[in-house]
VEXDREN-2710 file (C-alpha; in Angstrom, 1 decimal):
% VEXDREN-2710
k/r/px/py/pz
1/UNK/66.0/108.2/5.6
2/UNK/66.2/111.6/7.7
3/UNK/67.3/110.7/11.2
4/UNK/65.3/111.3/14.4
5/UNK/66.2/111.9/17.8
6/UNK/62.9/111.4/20.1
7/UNK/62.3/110.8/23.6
8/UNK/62.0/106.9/23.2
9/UNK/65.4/106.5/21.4
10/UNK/68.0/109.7/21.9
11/UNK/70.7/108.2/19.6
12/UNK/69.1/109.1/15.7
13/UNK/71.0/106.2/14.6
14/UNK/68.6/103.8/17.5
15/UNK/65.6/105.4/16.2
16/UNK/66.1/105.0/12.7
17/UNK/67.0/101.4/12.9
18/UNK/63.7/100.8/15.6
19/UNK/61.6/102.5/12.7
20/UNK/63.2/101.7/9.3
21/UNK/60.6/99.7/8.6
22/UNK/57.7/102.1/8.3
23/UNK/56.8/103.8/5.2
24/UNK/56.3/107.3/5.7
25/UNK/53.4/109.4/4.0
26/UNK/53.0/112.8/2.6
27/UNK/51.3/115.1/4.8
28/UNK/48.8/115.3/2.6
29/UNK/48.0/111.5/2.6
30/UNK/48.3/111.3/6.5
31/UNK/45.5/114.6/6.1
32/UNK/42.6/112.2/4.8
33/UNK/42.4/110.0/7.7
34/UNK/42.4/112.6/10.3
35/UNK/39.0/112.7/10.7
36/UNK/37.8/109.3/11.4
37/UNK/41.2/108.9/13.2
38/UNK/40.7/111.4/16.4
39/UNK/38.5/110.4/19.1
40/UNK/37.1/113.5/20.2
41/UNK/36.2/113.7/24.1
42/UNK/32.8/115.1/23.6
43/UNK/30.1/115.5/20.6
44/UNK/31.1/119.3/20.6
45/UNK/34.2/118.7/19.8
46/UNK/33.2/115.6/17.3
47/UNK/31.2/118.3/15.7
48/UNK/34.4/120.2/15.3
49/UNK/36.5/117.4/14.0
50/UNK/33.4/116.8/11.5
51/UNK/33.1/120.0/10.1
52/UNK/37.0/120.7/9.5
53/UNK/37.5/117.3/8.2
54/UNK/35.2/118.1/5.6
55/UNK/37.2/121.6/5.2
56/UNK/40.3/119.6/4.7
57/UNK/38.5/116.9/2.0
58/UNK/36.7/120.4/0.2
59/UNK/39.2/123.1/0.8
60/UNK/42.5/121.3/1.3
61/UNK/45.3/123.4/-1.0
62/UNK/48.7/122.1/-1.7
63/UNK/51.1/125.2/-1.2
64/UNK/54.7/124.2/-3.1
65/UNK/57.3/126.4/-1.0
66/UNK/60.0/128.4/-2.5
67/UNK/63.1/125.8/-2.8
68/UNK/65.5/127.8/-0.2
69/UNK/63.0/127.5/2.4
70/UNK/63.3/123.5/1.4
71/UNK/66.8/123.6/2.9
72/UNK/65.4/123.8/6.4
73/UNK/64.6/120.3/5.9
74/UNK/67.8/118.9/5.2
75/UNK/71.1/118.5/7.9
76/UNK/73.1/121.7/7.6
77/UNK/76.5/121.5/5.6
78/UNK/75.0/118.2/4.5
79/UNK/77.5/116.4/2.7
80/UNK/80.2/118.7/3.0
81/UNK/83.5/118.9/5.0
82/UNK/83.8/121.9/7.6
83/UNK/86.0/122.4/10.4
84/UNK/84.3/122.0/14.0
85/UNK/85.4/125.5/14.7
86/UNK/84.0/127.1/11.4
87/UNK/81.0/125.5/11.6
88/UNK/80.3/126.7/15.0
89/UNK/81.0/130.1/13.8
90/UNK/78.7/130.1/10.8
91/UNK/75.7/128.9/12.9
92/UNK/75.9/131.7/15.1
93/UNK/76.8/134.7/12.2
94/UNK/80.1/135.4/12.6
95/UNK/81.8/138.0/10.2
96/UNK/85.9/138.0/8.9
97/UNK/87.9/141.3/8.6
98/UNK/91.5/142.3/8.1
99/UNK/93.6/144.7/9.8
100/UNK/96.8/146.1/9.8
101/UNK/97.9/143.2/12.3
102/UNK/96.2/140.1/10.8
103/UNK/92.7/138.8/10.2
104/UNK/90.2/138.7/13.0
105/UNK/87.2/136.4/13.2
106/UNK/84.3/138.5/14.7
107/UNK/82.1/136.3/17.4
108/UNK/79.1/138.3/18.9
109/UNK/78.8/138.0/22.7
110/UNK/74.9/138.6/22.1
111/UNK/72.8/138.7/18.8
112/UNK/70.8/141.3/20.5
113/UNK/72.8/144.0/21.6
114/UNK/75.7/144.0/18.8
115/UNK/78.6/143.3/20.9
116/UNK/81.4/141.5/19.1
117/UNK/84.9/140.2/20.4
118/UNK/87.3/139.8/17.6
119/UNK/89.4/136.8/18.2
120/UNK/93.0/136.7/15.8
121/UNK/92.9/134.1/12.9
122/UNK/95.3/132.7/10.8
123/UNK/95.4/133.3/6.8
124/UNK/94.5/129.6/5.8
125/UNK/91.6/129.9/8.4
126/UNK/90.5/133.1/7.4
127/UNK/90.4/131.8/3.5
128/UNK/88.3/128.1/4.8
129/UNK/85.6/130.5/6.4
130/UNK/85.3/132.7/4.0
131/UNK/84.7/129.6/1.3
132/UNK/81.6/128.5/3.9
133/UNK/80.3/131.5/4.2
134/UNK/80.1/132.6/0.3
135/UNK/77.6/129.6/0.2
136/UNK/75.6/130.5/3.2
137/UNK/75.1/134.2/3.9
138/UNK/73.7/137.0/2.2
139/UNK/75.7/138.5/-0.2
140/UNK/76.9/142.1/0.3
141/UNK/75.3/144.9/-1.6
142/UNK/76.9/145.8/-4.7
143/UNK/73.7/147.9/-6.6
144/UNK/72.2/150.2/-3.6
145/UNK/69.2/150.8/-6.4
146/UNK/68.3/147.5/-6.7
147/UNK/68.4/147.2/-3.2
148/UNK/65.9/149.8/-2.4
149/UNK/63.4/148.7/-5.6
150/UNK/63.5/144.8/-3.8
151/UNK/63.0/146.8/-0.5
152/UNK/59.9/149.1/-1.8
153/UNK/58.3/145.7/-3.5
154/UNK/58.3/144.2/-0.1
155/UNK/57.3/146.8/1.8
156/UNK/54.3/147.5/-0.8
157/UNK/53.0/143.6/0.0
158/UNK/53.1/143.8/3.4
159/UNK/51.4/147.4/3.5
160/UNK/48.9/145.9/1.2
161/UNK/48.1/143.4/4.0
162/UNK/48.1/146.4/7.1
163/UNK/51.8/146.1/8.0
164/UNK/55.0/148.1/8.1
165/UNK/57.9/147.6/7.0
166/UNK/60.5/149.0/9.2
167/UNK/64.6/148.8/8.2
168/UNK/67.3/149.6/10.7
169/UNK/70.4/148.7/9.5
170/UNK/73.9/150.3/8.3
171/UNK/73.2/151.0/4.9
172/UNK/71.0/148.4/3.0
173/UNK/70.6/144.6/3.2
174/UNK/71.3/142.7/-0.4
175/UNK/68.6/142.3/-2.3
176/UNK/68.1/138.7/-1.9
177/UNK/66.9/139.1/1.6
178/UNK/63.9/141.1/0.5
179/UNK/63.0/139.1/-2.3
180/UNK/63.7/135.8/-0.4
181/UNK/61.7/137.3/2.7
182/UNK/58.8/138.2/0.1
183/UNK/58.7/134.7/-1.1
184/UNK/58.1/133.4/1.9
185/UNK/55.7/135.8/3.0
186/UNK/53.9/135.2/-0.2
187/UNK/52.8/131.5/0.8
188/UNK/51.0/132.8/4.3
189/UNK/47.2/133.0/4.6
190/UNK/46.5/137.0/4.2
191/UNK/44.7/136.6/7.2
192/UNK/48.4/135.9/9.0
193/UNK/49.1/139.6/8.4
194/UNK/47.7/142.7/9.8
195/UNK/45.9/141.8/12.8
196/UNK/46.1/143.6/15.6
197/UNK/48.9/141.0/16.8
198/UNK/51.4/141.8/13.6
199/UNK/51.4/145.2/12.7
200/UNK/55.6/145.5/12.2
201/UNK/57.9/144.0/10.2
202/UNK/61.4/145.4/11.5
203/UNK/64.5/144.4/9.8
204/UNK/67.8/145.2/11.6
205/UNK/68.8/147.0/14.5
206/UNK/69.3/145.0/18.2
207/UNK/66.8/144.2/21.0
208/UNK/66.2/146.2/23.8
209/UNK/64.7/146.4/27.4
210/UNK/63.1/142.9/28.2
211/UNK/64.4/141.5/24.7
212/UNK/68.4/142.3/25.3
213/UNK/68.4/138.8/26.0
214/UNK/67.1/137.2/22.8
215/UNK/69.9/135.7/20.5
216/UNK/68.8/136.7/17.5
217/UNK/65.3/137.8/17.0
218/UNK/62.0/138.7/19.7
219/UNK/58.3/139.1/19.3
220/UNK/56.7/142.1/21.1
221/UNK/54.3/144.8/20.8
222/UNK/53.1/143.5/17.9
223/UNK/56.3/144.0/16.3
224/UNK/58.1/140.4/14.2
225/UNK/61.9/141.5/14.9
226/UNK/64.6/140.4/12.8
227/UNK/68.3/141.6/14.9
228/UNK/71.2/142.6/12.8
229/UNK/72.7/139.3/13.8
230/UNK/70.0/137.4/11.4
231/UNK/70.4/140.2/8.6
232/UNK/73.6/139.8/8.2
233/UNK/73.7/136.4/9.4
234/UNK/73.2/132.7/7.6
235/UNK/70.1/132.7/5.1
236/UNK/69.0/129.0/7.0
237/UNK/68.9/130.8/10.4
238/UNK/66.9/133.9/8.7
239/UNK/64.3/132.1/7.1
240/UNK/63.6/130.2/9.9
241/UNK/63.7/132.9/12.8
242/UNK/61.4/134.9/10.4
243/UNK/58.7/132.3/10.3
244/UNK/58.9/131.7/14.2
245/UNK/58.4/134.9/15.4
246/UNK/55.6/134.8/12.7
247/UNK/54.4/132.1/14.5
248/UNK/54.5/134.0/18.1
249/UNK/52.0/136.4/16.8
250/UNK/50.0/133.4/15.3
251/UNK/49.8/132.2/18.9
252/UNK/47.2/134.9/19.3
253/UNK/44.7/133.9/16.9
254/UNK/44.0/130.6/18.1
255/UNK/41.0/130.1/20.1
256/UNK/40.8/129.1/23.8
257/UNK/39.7/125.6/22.8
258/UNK/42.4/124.8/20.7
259/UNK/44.9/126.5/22.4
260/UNK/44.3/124.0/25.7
261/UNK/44.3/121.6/23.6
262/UNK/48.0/122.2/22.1
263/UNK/48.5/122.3/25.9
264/UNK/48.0/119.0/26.1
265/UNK/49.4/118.1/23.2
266/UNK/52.6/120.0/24.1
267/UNK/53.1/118.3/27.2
268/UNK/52.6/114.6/25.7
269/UNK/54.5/113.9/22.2
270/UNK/57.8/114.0/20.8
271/UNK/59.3/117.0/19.6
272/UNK/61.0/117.5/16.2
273/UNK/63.7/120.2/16.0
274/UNK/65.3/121.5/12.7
275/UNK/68.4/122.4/12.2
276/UNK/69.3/125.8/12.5
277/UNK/71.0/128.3/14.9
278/UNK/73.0/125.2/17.3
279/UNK/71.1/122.5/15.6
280/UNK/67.9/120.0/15.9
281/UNK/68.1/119.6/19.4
282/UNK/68.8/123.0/21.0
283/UNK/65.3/123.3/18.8
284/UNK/63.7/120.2/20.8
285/UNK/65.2/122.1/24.1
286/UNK/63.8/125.3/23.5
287/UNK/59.9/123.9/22.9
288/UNK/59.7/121.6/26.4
289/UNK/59.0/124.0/28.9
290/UNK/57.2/126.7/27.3
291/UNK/54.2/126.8/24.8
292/UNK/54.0/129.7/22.8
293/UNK/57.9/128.3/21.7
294/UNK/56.2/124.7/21.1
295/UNK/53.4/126.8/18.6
296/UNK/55.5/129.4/17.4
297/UNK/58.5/126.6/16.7
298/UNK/55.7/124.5/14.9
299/UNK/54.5/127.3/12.6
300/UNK/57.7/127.2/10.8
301/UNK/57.5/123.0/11.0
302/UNK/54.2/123.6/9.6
303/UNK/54.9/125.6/6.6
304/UNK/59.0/124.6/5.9
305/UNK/59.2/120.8/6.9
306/UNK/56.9/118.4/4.2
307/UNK/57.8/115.3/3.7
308/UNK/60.0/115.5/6.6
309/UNK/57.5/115.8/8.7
310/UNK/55.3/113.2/7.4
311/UNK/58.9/110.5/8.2
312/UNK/58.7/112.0/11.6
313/UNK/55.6/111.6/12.3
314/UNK/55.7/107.9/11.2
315/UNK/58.8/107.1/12.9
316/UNK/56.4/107.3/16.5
317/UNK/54.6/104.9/18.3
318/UNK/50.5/104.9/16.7
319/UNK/49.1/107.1/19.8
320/UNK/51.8/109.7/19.3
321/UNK/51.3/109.6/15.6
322/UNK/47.4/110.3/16.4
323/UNK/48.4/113.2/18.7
324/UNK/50.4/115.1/15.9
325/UNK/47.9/114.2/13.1
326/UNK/45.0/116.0/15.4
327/UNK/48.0/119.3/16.0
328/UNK/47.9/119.3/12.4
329/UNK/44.8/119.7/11.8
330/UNK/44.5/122.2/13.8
331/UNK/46.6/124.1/12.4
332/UNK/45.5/123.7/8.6
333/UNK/42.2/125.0/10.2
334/UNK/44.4/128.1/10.6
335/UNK/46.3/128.4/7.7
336/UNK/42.9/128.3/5.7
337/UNK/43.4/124.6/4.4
338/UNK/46.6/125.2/3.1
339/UNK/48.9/122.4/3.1
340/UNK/52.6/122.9/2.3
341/UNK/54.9/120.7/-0.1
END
């Protein structure tokens, strides 16, 4: 069973054992009671529960994601043996070189402005990351061609759908990233893209003014930024940063209604975090205190986590499991019914 750290019990292990004996449900499963489950506050919004009930019963669509994006909902380096230190260095993109004098392990000082202090490393270090790292980065490019025809693919989907691609970045990313990027893209609503809220896609290249302070990757101006740290970072912590600055232009297609009512919900249940960038709980962190993180953090929940998220929401006390049951639906009201496996 998937540990859980949640307000009630902080230690996974405590939680697991308080809720080992409930038997979680797909999400699917836990979408067929929602109706009859929420007590709306007034007939309006009984009306509203009604009719996208009935949506979900009609319209509901099971969307099977692409099997790297599955990986979000497992512990990182699962079942493997890595050093503290090189861990710690994989989660936050950090590159190996060799000069004349040794190697160097590169550590950025800021995902968003490129600056990088290379720290000395012995041989047998050097050899241990570089074993992790084959496994979890993108690979460098070796065809430039191929490159460019993964590149003009994407960038012909998401014109299709009224956005640009923009790439700036030394040379070319591999050609996984584009073809994993257009997978994921892919499973979105159409509706997701191309709105006067997302109109860029920029891959590459470092943050600037009010966004020199992001780690990794900002939403502004319309514009879903992906830094040069998460291009030639981890895969994990790409896919994931991809979908939730997705989901910080997503933030602006939600009605007033709803959005209050995520409000509330924000403020009252238990988090769940996945782990990427420092891990699960840096996640939880960043969603308390601000909203648009709690939404935009739950749009890549929403379409990465499955099953996972069913145990999770199972694991909580009934009236927090009724709380995340009604943020669910309300967010398969957005994503047009679909409902992600």
């Amino acid at each position: 069973m998937q540990k859980f750290a949640i307000e009630k019990y902080p230690n996974p292990q405590r939680a697991n054992e308080e809720n080992k004996r409930l038997r979680a449900k797909p999400l699917v499963e836990l979408f067929r009671g929602i109706g009859r489950r929420i007590m709306p506050q007034s007939q309006q919004e009984a009306g509203v529960v009604q009719a996208v009930a009935q949506s979900v019963k009609e319209n509901g669509k099971r969307v099977e994601i692409p099997s790297q994006l599955a990986q979000l909902q497992r512990p990182w380096f699962e079942g493997r043996k890595v050093d503290d230190e090189i861990e710690k260095r994989i989660r936050f993109g950090s590159r190996i070189f060799y000069s004349g004098s040794g190697w160097y392990i590169c550590k950025w000082r800021s995902g968003a402005d490129g600056t990088i202090e290379a720290i000395p490393i012995d041989e047998r270090t050097a050899q241990r990351f570089a074993e992790v790292a084959r496994d979890e980065y993108f690979p460098d490019v070796k065809d430039k061609e191929t490159a460019k025809r993964a590149c003009e693919k994407l960038s012909s989907f998401l014109s299709e759908r009224g956005v640009e691609l923009k790439t700036s970045h030394v040379g070319i990313p591999h050609e996984e990233l584009f073809e994993l990027t257009l997978s994921i893209l892919k499973i979105l609503p159409d509706h997701h893209f191309g709105h006067e809220h997302f109109k860029v896609l920029k891959l590459g290249g470092w943050g600037s003014g009010n966004y020199k302070s992001s780690l990794c990757s900002a939403y502004y101006d319309s514009i879903v930024h992906l830094f040069t740290f998460a291009i030639d970072g981890p895969r994990r912590n790409y896919m994931a940063l991809l979908l939730h600055e997705i989901g910080h232009s997503f933030v602006n297609l939600i009605n007033e209604a709803d959005l209050e009512r995520l409000g509330e919900l924000h403020r009252k249940i238990p988090k769940i975090g996945v782990d990427y960038l420092y891990g699960e709980r840096s996640r939880i962190n960043r969603q308390q205190d601000a909203l648009n993180e709690f939404i935009a953090e739950n749009y890549m929940h929403y379409v990465t986590q499955g099953k996972r998220l069913s145990n999770f929401i199972c694991s909580l006390e009934p009236q927090h499991q009724e709380m995340w049951n009604e943020l669910l639906l309300i967010y398969q009201k957005y994503f047009g019914g679909r409902i992600y496996i």
